[in-house]
mmCIF file of the N, C-alpha and C atoms, coordinates in Angstrom:
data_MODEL
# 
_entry.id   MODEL 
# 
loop_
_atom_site.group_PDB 
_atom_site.id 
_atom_site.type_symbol 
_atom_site.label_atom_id 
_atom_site.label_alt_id 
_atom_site.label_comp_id 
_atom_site.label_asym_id 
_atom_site.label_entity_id 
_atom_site.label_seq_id 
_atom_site.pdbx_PDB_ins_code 
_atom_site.Cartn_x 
_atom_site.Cartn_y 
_atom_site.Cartn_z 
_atom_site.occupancy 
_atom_site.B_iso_or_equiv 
_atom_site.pdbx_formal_charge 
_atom_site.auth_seq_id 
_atom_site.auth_comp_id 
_atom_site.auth_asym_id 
_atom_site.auth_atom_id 
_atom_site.pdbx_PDB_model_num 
ATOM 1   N N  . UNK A 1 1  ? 39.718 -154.740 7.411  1.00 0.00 ? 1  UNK A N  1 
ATOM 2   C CA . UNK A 1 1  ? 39.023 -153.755 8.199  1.00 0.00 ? 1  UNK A CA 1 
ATOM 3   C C  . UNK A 1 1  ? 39.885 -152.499 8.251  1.00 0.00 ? 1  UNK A C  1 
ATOM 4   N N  . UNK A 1 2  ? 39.497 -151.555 8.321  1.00 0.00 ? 2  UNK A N  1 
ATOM 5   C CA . UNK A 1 2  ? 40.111 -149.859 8.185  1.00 0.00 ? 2  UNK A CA 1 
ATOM 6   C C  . UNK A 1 2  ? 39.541 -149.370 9.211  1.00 0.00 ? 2  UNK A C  1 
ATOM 7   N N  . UNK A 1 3  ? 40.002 -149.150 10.608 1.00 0.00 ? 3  UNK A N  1 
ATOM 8   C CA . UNK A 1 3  ? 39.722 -148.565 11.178 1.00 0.00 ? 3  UNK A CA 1 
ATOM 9   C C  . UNK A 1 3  ? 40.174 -147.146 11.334 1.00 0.00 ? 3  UNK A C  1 
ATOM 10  N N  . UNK A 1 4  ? 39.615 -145.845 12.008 1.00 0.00 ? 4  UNK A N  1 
ATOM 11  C CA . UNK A 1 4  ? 40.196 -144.656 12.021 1.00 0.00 ? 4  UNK A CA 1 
ATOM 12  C C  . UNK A 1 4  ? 41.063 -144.701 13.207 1.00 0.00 ? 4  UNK A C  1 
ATOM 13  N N  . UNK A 1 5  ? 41.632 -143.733 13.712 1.00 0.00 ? 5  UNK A N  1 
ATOM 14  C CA . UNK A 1 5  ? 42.521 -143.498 15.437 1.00 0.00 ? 5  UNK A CA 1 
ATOM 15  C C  . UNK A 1 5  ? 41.236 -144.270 16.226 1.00 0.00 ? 5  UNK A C  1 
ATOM 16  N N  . UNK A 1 6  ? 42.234 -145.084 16.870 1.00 0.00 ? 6  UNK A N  1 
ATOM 17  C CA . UNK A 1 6  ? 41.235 -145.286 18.015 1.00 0.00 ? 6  UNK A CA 1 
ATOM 18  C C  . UNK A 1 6  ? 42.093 -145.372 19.576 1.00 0.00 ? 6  UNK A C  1 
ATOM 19  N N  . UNK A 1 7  ? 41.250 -145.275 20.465 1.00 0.00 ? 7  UNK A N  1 
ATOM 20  C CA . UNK A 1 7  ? 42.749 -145.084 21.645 1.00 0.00 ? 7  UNK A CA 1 
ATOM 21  C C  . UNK A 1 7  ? 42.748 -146.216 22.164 1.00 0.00 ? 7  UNK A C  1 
ATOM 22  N N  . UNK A 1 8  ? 43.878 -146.918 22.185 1.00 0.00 ? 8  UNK A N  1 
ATOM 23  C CA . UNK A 1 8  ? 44.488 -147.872 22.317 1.00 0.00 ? 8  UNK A CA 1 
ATOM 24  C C  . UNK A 1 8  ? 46.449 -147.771 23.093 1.00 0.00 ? 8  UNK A C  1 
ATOM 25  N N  . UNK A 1 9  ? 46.890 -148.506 23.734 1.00 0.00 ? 9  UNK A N  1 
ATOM 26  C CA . UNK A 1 9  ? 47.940 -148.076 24.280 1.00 0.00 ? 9  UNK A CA 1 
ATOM 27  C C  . UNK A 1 9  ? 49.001 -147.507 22.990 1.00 0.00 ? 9  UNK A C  1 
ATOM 28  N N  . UNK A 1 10 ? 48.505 -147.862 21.735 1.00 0.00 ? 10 UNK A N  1 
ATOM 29  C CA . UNK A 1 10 ? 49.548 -147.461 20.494 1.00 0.00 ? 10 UNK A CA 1 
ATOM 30  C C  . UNK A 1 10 ? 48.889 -146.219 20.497 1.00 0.00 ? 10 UNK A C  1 
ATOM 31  N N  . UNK A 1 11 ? 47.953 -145.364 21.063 1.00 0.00 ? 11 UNK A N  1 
ATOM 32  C CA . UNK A 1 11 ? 48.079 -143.830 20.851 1.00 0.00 ? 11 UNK A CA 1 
ATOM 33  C C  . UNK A 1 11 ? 47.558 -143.544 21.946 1.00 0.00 ? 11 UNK A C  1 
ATOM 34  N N  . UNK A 1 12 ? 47.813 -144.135 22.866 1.00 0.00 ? 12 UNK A N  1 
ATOM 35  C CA . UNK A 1 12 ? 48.273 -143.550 24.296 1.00 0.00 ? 12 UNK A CA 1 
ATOM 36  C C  . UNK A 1 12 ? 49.298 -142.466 24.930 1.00 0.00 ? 12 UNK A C  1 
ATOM 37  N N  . UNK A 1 13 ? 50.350 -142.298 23.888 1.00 0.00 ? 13 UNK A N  1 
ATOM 38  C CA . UNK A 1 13 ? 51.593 -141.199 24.243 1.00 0.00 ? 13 UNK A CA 1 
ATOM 39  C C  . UNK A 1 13 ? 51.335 -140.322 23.167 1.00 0.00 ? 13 UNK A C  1 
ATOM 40  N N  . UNK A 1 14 ? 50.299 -140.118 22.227 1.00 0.00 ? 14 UNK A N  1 
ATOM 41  C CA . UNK A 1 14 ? 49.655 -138.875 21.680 1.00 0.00 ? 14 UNK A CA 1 
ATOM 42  C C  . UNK A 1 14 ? 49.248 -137.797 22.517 1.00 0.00 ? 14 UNK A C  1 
ATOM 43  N N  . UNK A 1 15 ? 49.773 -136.671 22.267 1.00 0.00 ? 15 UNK A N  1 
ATOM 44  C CA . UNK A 1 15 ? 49.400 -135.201 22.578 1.00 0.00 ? 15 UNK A CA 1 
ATOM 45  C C  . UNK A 1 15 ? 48.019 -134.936 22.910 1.00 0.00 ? 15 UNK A C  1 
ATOM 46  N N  . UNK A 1 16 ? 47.263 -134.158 23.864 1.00 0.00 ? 16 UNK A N  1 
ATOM 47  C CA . UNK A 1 16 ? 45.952 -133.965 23.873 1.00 0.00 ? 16 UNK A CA 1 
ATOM 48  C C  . UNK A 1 16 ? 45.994 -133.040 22.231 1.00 0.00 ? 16 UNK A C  1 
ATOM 49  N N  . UNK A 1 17 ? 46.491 -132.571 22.228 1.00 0.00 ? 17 UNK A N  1 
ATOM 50  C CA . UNK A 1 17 ? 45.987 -131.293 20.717 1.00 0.00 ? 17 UNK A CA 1 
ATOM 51  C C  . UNK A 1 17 ? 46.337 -132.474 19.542 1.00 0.00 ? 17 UNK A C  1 
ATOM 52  N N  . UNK A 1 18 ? 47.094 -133.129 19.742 1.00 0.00 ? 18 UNK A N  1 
ATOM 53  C CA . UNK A 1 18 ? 46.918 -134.269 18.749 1.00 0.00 ? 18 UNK A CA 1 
ATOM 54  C C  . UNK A 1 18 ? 45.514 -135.086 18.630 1.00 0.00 ? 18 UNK A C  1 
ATOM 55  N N  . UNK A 1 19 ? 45.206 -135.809 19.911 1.00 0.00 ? 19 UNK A N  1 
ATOM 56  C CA . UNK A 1 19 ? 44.275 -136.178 19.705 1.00 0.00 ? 19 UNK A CA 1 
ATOM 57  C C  . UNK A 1 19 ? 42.818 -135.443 19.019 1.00 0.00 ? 19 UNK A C  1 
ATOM 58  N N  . UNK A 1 20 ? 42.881 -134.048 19.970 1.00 0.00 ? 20 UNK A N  1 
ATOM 59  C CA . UNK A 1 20 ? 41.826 -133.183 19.596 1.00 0.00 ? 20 UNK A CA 1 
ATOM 60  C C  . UNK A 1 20 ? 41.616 -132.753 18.384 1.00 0.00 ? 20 UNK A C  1 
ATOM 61  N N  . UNK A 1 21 ? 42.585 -132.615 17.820 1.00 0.00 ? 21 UNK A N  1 
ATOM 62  C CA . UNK A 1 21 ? 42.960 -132.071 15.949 1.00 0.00 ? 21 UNK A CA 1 
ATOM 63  C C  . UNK A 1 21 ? 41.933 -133.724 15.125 1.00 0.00 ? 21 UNK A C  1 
ATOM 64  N N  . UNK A 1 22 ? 42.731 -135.024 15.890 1.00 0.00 ? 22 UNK A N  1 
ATOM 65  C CA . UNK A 1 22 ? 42.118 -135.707 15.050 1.00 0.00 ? 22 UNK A CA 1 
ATOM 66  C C  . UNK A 1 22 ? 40.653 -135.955 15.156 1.00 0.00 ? 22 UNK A C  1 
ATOM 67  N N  . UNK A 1 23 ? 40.199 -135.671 16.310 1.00 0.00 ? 23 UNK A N  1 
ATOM 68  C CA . UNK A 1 23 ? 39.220 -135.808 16.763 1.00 0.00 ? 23 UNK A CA 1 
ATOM 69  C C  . UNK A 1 23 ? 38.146 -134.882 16.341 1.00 0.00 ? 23 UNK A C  1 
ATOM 70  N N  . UNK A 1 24 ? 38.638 -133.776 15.617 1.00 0.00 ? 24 UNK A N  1 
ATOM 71  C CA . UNK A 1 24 ? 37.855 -133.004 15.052 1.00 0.00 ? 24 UNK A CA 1 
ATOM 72  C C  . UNK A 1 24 ? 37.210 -132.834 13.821 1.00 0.00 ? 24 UNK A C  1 
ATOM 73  N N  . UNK A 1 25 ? 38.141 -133.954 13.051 1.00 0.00 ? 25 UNK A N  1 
ATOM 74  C CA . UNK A 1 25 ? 38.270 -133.842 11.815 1.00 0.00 ? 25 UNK A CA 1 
ATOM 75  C C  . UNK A 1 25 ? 37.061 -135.339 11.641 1.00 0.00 ? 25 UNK A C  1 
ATOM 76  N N  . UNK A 1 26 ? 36.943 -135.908 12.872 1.00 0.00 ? 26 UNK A N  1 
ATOM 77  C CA . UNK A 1 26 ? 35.610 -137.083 12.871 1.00 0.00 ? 26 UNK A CA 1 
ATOM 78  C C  . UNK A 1 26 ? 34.320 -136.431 12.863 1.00 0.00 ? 26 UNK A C  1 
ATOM 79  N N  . UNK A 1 27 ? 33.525 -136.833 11.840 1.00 0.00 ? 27 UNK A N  1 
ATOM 80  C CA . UNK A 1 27 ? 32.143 -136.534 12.366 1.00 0.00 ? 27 UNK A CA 1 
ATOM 81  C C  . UNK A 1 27 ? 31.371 -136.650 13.449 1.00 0.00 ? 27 UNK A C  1 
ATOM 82  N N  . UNK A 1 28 ? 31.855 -138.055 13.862 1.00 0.00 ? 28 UNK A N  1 
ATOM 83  C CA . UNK A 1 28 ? 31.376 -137.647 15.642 1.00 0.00 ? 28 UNK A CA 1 
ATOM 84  C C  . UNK A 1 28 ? 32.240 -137.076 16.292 1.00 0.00 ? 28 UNK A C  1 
ATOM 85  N N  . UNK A 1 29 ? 33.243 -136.617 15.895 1.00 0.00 ? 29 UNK A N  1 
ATOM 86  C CA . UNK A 1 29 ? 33.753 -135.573 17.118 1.00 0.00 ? 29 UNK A CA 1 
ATOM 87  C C  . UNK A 1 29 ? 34.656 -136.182 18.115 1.00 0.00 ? 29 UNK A C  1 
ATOM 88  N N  . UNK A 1 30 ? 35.259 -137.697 17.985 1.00 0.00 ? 30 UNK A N  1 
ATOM 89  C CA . UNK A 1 30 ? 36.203 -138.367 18.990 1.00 0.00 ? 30 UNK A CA 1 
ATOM 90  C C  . UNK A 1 30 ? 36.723 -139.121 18.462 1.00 0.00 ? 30 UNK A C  1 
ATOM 91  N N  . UNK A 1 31 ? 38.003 -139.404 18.574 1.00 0.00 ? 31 UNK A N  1 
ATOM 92  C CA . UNK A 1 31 ? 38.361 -141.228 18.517 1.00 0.00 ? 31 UNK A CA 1 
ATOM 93  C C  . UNK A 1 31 ? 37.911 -142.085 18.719 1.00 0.00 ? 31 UNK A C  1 
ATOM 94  N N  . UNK A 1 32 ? 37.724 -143.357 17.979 1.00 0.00 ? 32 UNK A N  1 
ATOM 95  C CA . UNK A 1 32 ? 37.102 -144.327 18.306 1.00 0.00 ? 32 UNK A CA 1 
ATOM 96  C C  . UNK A 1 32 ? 37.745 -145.219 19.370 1.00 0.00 ? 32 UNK A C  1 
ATOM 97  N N  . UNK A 1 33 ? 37.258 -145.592 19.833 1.00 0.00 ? 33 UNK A N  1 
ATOM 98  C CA . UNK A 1 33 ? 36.921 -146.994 21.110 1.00 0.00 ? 33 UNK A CA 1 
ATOM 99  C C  . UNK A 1 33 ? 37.257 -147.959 20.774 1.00 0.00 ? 33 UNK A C  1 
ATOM 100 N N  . UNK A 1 34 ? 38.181 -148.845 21.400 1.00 0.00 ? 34 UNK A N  1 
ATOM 101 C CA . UNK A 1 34 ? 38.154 -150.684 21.328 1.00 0.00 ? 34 UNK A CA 1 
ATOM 102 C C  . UNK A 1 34 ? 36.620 -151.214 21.184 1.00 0.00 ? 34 UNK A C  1 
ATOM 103 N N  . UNK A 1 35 ? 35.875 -150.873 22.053 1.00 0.00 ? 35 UNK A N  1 
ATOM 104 C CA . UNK A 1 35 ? 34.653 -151.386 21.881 1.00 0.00 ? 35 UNK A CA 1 
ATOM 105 C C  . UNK A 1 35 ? 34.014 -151.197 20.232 1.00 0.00 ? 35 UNK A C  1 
ATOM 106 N N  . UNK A 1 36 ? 34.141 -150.052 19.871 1.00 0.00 ? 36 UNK A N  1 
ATOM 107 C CA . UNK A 1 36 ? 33.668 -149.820 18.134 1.00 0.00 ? 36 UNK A CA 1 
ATOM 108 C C  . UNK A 1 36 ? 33.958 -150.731 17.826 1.00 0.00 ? 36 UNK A C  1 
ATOM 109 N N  . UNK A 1 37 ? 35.197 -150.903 17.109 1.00 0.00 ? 37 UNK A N  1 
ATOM 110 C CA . UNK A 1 37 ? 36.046 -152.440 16.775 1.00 0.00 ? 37 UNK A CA 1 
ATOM 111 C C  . UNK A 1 37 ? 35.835 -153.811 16.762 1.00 0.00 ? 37 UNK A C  1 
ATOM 112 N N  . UNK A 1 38 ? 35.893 -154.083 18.310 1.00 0.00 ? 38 UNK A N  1 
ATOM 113 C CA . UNK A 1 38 ? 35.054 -155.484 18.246 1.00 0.00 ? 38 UNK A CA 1 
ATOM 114 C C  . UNK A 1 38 ? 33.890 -155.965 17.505 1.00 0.00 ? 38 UNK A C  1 
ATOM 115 N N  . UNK A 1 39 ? 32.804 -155.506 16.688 1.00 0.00 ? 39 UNK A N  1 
ATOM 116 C CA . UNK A 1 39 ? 32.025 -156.364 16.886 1.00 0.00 ? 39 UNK A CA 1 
ATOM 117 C C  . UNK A 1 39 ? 32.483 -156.206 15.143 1.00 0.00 ? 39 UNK A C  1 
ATOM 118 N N  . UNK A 1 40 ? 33.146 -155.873 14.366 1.00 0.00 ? 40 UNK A N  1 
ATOM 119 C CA . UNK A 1 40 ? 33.430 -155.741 13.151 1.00 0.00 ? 40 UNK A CA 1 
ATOM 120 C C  . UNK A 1 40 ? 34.408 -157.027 12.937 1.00 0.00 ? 40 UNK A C  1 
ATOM 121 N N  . UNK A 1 41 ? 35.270 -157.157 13.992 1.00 0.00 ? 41 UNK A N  1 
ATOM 122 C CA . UNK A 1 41 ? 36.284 -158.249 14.254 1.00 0.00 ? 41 UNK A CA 1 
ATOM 123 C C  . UNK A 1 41 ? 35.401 -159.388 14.228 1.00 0.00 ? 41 UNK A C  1 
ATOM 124 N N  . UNK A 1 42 ? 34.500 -159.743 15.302 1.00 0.00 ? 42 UNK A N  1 
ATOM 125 C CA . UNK A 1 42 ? 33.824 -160.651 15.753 1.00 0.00 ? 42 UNK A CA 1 
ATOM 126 C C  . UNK A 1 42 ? 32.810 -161.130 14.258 1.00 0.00 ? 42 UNK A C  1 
ATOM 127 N N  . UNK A 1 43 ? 32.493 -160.338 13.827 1.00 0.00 ? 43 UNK A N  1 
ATOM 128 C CA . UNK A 1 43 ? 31.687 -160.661 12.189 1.00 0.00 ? 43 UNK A CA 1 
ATOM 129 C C  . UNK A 1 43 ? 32.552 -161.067 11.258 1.00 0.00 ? 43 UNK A C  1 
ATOM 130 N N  . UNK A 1 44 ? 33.745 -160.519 11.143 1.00 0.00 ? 44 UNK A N  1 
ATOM 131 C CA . UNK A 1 44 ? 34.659 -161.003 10.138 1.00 0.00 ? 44 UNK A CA 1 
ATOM 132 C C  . UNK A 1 44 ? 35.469 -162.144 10.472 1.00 0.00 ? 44 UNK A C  1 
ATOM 133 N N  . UNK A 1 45 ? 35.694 -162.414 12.091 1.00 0.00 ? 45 UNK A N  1 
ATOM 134 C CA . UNK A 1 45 ? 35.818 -163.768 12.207 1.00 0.00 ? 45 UNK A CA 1 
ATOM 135 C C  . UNK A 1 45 ? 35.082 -165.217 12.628 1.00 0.00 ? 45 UNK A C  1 
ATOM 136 N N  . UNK A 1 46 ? 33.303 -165.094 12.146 1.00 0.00 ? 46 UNK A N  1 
ATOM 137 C CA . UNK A 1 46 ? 32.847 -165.720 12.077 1.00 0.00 ? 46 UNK A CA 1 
ATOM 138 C C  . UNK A 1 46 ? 32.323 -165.981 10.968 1.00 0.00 ? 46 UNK A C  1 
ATOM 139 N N  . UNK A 1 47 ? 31.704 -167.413 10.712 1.00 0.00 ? 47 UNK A N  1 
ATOM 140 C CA . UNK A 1 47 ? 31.190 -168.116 9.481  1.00 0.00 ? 47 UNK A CA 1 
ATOM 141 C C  . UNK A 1 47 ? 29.857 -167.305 8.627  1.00 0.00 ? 47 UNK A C  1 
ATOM 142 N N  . UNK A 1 48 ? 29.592 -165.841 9.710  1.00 0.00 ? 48 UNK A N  1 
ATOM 143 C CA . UNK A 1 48 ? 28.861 -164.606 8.459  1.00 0.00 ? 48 UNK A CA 1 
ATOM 144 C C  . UNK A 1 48 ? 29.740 -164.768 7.896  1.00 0.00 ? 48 UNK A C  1 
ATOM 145 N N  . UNK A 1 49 ? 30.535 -164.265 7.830  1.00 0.00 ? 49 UNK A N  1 
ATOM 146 C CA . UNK A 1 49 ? 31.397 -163.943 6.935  1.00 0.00 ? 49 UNK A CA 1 
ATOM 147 C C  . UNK A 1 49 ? 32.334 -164.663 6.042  1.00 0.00 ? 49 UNK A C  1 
ATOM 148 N N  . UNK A 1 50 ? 31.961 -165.985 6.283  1.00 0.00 ? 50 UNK A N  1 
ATOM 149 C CA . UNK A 1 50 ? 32.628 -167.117 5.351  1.00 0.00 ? 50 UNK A CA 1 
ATOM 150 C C  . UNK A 1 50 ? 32.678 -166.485 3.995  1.00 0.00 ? 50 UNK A C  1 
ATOM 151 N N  . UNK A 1 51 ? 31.368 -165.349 3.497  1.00 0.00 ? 51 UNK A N  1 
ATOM 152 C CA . UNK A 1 51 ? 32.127 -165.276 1.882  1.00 0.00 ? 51 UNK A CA 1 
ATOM 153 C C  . UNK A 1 51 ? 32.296 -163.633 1.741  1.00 0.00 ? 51 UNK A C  1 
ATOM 154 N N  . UNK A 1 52 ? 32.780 -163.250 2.721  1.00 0.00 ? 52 UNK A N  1 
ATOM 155 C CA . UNK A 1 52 ? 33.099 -162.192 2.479  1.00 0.00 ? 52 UNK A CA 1 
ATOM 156 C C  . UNK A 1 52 ? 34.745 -162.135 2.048  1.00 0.00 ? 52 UNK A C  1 
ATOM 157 N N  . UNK A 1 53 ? 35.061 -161.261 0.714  1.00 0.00 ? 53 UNK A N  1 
ATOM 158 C CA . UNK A 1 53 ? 36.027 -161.872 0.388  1.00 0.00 ? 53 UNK A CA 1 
ATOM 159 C C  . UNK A 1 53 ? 36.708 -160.470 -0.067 1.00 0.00 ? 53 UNK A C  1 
ATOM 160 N N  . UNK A 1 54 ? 37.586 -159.587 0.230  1.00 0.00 ? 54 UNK A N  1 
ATOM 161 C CA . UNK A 1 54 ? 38.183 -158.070 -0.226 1.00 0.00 ? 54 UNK A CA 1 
ATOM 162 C C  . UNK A 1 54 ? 37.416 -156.875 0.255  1.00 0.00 ? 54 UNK A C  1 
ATOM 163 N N  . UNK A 1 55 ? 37.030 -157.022 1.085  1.00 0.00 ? 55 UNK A N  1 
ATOM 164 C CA . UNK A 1 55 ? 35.671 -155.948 1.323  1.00 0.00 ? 55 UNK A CA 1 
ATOM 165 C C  . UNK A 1 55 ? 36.446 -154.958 1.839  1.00 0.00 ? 55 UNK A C  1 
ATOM 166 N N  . UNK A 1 56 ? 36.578 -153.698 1.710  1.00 0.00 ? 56 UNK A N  1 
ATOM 167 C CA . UNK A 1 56 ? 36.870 -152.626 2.828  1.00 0.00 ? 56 UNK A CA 1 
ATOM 168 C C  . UNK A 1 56 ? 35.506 -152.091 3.528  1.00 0.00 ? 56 UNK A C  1 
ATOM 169 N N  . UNK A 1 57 ? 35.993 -152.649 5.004  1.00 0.00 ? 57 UNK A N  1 
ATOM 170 C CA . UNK A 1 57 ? 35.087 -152.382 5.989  1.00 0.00 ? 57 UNK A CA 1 
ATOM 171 C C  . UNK A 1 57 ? 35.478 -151.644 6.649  1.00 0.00 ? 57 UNK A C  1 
ATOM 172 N N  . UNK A 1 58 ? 35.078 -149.902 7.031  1.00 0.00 ? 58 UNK A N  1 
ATOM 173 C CA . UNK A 1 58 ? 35.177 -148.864 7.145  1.00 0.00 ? 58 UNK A CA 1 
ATOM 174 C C  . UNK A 1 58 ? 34.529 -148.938 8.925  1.00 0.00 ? 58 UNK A C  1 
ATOM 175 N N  . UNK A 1 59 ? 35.521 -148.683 9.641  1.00 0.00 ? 59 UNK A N  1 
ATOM 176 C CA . UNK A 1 59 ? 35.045 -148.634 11.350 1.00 0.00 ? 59 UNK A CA 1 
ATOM 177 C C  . UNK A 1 59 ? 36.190 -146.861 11.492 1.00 0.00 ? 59 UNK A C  1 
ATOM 178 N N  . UNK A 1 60 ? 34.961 -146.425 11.271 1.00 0.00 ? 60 UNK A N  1 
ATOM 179 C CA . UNK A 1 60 ? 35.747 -145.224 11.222 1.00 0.00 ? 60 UNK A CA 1 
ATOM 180 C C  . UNK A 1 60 ? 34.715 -144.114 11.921 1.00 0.00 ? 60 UNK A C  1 
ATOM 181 N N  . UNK A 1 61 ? 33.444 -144.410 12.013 1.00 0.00 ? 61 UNK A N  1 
ATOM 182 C CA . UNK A 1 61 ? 32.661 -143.176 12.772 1.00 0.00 ? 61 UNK A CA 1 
ATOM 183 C C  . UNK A 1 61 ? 32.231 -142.065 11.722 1.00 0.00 ? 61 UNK A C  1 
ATOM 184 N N  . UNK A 1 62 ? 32.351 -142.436 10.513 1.00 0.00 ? 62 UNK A N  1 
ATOM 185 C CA . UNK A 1 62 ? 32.133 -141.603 9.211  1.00 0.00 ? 62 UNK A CA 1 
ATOM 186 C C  . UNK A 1 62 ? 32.985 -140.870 8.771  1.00 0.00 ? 62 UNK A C  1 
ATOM 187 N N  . UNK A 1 63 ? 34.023 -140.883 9.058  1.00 0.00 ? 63 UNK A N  1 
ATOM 188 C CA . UNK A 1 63 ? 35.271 -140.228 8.713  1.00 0.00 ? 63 UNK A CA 1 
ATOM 189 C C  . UNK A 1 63 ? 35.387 -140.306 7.059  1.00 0.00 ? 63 UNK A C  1 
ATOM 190 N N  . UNK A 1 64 ? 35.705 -141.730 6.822  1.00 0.00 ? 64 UNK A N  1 
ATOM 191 C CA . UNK A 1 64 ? 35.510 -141.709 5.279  1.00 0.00 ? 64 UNK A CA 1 
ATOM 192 C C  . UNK A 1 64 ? 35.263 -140.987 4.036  1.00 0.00 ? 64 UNK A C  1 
ATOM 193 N N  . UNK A 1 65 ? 33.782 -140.772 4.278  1.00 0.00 ? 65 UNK A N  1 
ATOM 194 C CA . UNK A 1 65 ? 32.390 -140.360 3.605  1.00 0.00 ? 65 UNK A CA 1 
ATOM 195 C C  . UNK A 1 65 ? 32.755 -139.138 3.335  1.00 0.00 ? 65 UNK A C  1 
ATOM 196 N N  . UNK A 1 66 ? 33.586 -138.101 4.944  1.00 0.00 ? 66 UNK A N  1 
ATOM 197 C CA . UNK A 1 66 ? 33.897 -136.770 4.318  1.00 0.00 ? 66 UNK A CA 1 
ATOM 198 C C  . UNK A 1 66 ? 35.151 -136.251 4.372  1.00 0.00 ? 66 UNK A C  1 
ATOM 199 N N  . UNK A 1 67 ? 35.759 -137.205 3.760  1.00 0.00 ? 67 UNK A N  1 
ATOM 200 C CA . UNK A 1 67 ? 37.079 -136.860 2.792  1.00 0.00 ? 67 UNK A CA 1 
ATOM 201 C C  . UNK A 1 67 ? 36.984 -136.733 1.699  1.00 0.00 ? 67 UNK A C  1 
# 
């Protein structure tokens, strides 16, 4: 899983203009959420996903797409 910034206590002592810079550069316009996250976790650690096997799974809010 590839997630983008998301706020979490590991970017908790980030700068507001830090955050905001990255936050700008998202198509939606914020950091992502613990909540985003979970349910990507929760699929990849259940038996859906028994054959999922190398996948890059992109929890990023579209960030990706426009790089």
């Amino acid at each position: 899983m590839l997630p983008s910034a998301t706020k979490t206590d590991l970017t908790s002592g980030w700068s507001s203009e830090t955050k905001a810079r990255i936050a700008e550069t998202n198509p939606m316009k914020r950091l992502g959420h613990p909540e985003d996250v979970v349910g990507a976790c929760i699929f990849l650690a259940s038996d859906a996903a028994g054959y999922v096997n190398g996948a890059q799974l992109w929890v990023d809010g579209g960030l990706y797409r426009t790089l």
